[in-house]
C-alpha positions in Angstrom: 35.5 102.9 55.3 37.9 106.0 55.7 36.1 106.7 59.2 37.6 102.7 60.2 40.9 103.5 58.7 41.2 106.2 61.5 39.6 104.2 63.9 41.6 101.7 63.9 44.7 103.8 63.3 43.8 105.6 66.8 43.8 102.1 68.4 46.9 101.0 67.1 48.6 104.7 68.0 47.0 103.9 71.9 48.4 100.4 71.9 52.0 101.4 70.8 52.0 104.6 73.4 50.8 102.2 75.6 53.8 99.7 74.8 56.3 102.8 74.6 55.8 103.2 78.8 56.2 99.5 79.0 59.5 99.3 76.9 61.4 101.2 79.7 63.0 103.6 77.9 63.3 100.6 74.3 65.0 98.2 76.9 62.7 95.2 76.6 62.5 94.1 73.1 58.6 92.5 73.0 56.9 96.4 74.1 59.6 98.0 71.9 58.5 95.9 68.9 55.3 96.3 69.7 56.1 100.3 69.5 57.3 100.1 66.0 54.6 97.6 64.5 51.9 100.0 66.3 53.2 103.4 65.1 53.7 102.2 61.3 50.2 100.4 61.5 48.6 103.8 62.7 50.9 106.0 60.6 50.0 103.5 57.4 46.3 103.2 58.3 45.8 107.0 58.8 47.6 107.9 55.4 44.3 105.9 54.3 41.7 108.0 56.1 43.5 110.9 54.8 42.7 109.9 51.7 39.1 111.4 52.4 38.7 112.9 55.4 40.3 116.5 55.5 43.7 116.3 57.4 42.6 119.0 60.6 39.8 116.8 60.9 41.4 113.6 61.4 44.5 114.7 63.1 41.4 116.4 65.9 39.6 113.4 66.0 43.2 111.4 66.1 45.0 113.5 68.6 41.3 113.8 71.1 40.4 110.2 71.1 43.9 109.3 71.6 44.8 111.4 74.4 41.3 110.5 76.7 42.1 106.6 75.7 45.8 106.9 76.9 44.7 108.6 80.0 42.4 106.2 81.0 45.1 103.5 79.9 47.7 105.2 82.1 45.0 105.0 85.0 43.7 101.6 84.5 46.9 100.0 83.6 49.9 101.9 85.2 48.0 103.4 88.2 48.7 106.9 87.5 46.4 109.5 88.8 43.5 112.0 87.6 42.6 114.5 89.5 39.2 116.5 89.0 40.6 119.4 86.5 42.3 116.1 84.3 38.8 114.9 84.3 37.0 117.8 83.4 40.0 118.6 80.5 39.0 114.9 79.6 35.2 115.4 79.2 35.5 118.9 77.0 38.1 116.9 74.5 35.2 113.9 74.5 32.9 117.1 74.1 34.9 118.1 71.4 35.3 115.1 69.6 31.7 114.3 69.7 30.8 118.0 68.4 33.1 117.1 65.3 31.7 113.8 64.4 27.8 114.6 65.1 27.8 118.1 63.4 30.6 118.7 61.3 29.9 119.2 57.5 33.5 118.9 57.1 33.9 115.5 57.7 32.6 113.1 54.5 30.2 110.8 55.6 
C-alpha cells in the first residue's frame, strides 16, 4: 500500500509542476489552484509512504520518476526540446530507478 502512496504522490507532484508552467508565473487562477491541491496531495500522500519506506529511498524513487515524467510532459505538452545527452541522462535515472525497485533490500516489500 505504501509503494501506491508514493505512486500516486509522484503523479500528483507531476500534475501540479505541470500546472505551475501553465499558471504563468500564479496569474491564471484554475493551474495555480491546481498547483496547491497537487503539491499538498503529493506532500500528504508521501508523508504516508514515509511511513514505511525509508526516506532516501522514496525521495530517489520520488525525485527519478518525477523528473523523466516532467520531461517527457514538457516535450509532449509544451514542446520543449530533448536533445540526445537529455535522453541518455533520462534512460540512466529510469536505469536507476528500476535498479532501486527490482534489487533493493532497502525498500519493504
Amino acid at each position: 500500500m505504501h509503494h501506491l502512496f508514493l505512486a500516486v504522490a509522484i503523479l500528483c507532484e507531476v500534475v501540479a509542476t505541470s500546472a505551475l508552467k501553465a499558471s504563468d508565473g500564479f496569474t491564471r487562477p484554475w493551474p495555480t489552484l491546481l498547483v496547491v491541491a497537487g503539491y499538498a496531495a503529493a506532500f500528504f500522500l508521501l508523508s504516508l509512504a514515509l511511513r514505511v519506506i525509508p526516506v532516501g529511498i522514496a525521495y530517489a524513487l520520488w525525485s527519478g520518476a518525477g523528473i523523466v515524467l516532467i520531461a517527457l510532459i514538457g516535450w509532449l505538452v509544451f514542446g520543449q526540446a530533448l536533445d540526445a545527452p537529455a535522453i541518455i541522462g533520462l534512460a540512466l535515472i529510469v536505469a536507476g530507478v528500476l535498479v532501486l525497485q527490482l534489487f533493493s533490500k532497502s525498500i519493504a516489500h
